[in-house]
Each structure stands twice: as C-alpha cells, then as structure tokens.
N, C-alpha and C positions, 0 to 999 in steps of 0.2 A: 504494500500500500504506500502511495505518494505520498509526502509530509502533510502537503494541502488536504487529501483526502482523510488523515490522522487527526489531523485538529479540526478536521470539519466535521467528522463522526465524535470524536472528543466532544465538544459543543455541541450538538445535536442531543448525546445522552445526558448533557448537563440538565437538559431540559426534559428527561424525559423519566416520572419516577420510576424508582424500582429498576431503572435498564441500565446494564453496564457494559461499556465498551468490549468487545473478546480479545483485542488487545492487551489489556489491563491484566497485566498477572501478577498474583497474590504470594507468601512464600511455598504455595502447596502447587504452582502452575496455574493456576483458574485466574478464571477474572476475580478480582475481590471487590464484592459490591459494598462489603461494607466501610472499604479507604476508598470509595469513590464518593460514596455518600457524603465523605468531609467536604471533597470538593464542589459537591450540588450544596451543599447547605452553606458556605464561603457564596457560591458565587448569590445564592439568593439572599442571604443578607445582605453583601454588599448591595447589589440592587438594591433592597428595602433600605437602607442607608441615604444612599441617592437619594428616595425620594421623601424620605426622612427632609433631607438638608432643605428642599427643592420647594417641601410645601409643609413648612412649618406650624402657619395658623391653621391649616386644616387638621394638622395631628392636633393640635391647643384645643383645636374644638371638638374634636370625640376622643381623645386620651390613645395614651400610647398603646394601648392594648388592643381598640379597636382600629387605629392606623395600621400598625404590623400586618394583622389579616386581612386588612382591605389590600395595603400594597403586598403581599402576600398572593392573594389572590389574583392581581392584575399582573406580578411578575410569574408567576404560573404560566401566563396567557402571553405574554409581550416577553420575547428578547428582545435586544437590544442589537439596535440597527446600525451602532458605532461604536468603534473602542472608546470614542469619547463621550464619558459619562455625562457631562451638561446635557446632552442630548438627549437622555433619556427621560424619558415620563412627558412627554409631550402632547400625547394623546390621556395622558391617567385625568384631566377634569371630566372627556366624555366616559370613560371609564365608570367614573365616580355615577356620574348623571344615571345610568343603568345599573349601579350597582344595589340589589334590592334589600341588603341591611341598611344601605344609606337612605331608604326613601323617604324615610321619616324628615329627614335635614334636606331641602331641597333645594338650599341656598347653599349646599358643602360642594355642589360641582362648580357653581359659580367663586367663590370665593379660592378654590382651585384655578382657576383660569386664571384668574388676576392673578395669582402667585406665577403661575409659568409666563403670565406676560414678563412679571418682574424680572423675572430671570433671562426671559429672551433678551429685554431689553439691555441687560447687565450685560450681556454676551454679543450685543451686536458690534459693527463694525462702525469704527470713528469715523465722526465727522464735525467738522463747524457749526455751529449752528448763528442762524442769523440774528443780528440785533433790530430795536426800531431804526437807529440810525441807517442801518442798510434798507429799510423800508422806507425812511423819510429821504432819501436818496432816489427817489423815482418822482417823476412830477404826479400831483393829485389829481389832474382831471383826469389821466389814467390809471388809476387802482382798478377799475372796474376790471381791467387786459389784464392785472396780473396775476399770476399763475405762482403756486407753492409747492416747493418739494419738499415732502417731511425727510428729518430726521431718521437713519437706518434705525436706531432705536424706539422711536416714537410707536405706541399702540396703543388705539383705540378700541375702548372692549363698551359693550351695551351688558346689563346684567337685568336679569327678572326681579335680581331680588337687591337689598343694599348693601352688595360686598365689597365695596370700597369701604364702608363705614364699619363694616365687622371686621375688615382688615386693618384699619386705622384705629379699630379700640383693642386689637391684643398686638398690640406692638408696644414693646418692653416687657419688662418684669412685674407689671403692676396688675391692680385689678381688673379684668377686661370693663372696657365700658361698651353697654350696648349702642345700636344706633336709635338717634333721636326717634326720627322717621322710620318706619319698617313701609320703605316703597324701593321701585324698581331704581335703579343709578349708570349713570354714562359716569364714564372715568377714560383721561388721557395718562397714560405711564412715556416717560423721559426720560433721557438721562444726556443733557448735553453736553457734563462734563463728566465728573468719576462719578456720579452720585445717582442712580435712580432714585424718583421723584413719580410720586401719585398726585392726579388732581381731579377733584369729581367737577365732573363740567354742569355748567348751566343749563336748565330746557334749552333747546335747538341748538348746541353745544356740538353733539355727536353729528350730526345731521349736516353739520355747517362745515365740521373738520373732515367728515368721510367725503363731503364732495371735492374738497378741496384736494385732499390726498386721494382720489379719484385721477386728477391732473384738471377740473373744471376750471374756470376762470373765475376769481374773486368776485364780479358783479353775478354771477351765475348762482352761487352759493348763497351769493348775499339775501336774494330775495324772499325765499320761506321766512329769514327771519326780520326782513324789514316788515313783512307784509303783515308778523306776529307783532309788532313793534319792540322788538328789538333793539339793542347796540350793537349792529354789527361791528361798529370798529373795538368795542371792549373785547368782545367774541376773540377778533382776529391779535389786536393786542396781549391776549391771553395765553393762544396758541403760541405767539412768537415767547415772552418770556417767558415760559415752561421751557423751551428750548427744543420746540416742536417741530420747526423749518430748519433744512440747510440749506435753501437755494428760493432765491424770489427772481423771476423771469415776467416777461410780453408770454403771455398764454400763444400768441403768434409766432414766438421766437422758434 
C-alpha cells in the first residue's frame, strides 16, 4: 500500500467506530483496536477542543457537559476539511439549528453564527479601511455614483432572535446580563485593525449595508431608507467608522 493510501485509510478508521486499520499491528500481530482507540479518542477531542475555543458563549449557555455531546455528536458526522483547524466548525451553527436536544434554545444556532462570524472575521485577510476624510474627498453632488467595497472582514449576519445582545451580556467573567429586548437583531462584525468589533445596526441598517456590499450604488441603497425617513448619511457614517469599507469608487468606474 502507497503512503497516501496509509494515511488515507488511517483517517478514514479515525472516523469510523469500533474499525481498525489491518495494518495496525498489536505485540500479538493483529490489529490492536484497543491502541487505536487512543488515537480516535485524541483526534475527537481535539476537535471538540476546537470548537470548544471557537464558540464559547454557546458552551456558557448550556454548560460544559451539554456542549461536549452536542460537539461530540457533530464531530461524529463532520471531519475536517483542512489540516487547519480555524477552519473547522463552520457549518456546526446549522448543525446546532437541527440538532433536537437543542430545540428547546432556539436562539443557541443563532448566537452560534455570530461566534463563527467572529472568528471568520479575526481570520480574514488585511486591508485598509476607509476614513470620512476619504469620503469627504469626492465632490457631494455625486454621492448618489458612489459605490463601496467592504472590508474582507466585514459581516453582516440578520438573526430571529437577539444574539448580539446575548452575546454582549456573557462577555467576561461576570454575571451574564440578559437582553433588554427579546426581538429579532441585525449586527455588523469588523475588524479594521487587530481588534474585532460587534455593532447591532439600526432598523434598515442591514438592508442599506447588504445593498451596498451587493456592489449597488449609494443613491440606490439610499432610498428604502429615505423613503422610511431615515438618516441615510448616519447609516453610511456608521458603516464607515466600524471600519466596514476598504474602497469608495464612481459605481461607473
């Protein structure tokens, strides 16, 4: 057997219980399932570890005992698609959503997602992001033409329930606080320098940023929320210092 074929059956049995590579010889000749079991039970930890790190207020919020066998149960079902571990658990919020111990909590898949936005965002690729000055740098009677390129980190997430605010009350060591409000929440996650940064957006918030990071043109976006009577320019003001754009353009350009 090829090397590549070794370690590809190797992993294959990591994943599969009770089976043990024929390979694998024991001091009696045999496979020995029982020093192979160490290595299934190393590599599913470490997974569960991962996503341990990955989604912290969701373990806060059903305790470590029920986290372990939910992500337990989701690294059962999901290897891992890269040796690099950030990568993994990327799909565990819809995971969560169908998982049916979870159904009672049905704000625990949303409140998941915002955590891996977190994380993507922490992980994405650098860039500049723009100031006003770069915006008060175009002449005014065309704002309408101009066109914004988000931030590779920038994500906007829509949630049913308010997990930005369940996520903003169990950060730190202290007593969670609930949210004020139990309604649905728009949130923009940033990070334009080392720092990700959560902001829950304003009605027509979400709606004004997803056109815009669409590639629409400024006056385009604008209108739902002039016609709401709105501030568009706080709206867009907002996006910028979040650190939300790296590029302002002629929507023509």
């Amino acid at each position: 057997m090829r090397f590549d074929e070794t370690v590809a059956a190797f992993a294959a049995n990591l994943f599969a219980p009770g089976a043990t590579p024929a390979f694998t010889h024991g001091r009696d000749g045999a496979p020995d399932r029982r020093r192979f079991q160490v290595y299934r039970n190393n590599v599913a930890a470490g997974l569960i570890g991962s996503l341990e790190g990955r989604f912290p207020v969701v373990r806060r919020l059903v305790g470590d005992g029920f986290f372990k066998a939910m992500a337990g149960a989701y690294v059962a079902l999901h290897k891992p698609s890269s040796a690099v571990l950030i990568r993994y658990g990327g799909d565990f919020p819809d995971f969560i959503a169908a998982f049916e111990p979870a159904r009672e909590l049905p704000y625990l898949a949303d409140v998941a997602r915002l955590e891996n936005g977190w994380v993507e965002a922490y992980h994405a690729a650098e860039a500049k992001a723009v100031t006003l000055a770069d915006l008060a740098a175009f002449p005014g009677e065309r704002f309408a033409d101009l066109a914004f390129e988000f931030h590779p980190a920038a994500r906007l997430l829509s949630f049913a329930h308010p997990a930005a605010s369940i996520w903003a009350g169990h950060q730190g060591e202290g007593e969670p606080r609930p949210p004020e409000h139990w309604a649905p929440e728009e949130a923009l996650i940033a990070r334009p320098e080392a720092d990700v940064t959560l902001t829950r957006l304003p009605p027509g918030g979400y709606a004004f940023a997803a056109t815009l990071k669409a590639g629409q043109a400024l006056g385009d976006a604008a209108g739902p929320l002039a016609e709401a009577g709105a501030d568009v320019g706080a709206h867009l003001v907002g996006l910028i210092e979040a650190g939300a754009i790296s590029r302002i353009r002629f929507a023509d350009a």
